[in-house]
C-alpha positions as CSV (number, residue, x, y, z in Angstrom):
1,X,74.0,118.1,103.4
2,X,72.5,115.5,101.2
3,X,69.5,115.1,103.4
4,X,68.5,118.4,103.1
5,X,68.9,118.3,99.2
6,X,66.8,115.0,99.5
7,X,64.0,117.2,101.4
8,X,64.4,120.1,98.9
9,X,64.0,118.2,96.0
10,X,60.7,116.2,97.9
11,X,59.3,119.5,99.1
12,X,60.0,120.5,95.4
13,X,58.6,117.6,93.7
14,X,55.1,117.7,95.6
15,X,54.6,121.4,94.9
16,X,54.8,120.3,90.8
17,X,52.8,117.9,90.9
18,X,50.2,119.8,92.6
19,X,50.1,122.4,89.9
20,X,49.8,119.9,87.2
21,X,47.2,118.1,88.9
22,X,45.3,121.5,89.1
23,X,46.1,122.1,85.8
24,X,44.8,119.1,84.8
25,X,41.7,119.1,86.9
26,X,40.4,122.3,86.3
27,X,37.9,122.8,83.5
28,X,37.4,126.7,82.9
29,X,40.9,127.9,83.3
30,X,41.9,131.2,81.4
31,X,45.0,131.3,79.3
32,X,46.5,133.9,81.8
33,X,46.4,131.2,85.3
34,X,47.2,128.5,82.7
35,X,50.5,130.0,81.4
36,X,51.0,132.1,85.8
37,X,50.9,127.9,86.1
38,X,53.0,127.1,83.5
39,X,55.9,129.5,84.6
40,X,55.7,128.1,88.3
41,X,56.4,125.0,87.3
42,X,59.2,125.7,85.0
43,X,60.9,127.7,88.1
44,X,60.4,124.6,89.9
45,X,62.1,122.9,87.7
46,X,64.9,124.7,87.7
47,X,64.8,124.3,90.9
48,X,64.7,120.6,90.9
49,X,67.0,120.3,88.4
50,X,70.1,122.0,90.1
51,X,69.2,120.2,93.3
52,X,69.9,117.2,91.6
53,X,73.1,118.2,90.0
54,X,74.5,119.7,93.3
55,X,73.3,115.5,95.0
56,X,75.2,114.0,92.1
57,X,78.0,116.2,92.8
């Protein structure tokens, strides 16, 4: 079971980080994709953050 939380919170992890990178990266963004990006990545986090308190557990 923990390996599987291990490659959910990696699959998880990389899909953040590629929003922020595109957030970062991109110039002419509107305030509409900047805050559809914003709410991604909080769901992700979410995300991450119960995967991690279901490994501790």
């Amino acid at each position: 079971m923990n390996n599987k939380i291990e490659k959910a919170i990696d699959y998880y992890t990389i899909k953040s980080k590629k929003i922020i990178e595109h957030i970062n990266s991109s110039n002419n963004l509107t305030a509409e994709e900047i805050i559809q990006s914003a709410e991604e990545l909080a769901i992700l986090e979410y995300k991450l953050t119960a995967l991690e308190v279901a490994k501790a557990s």
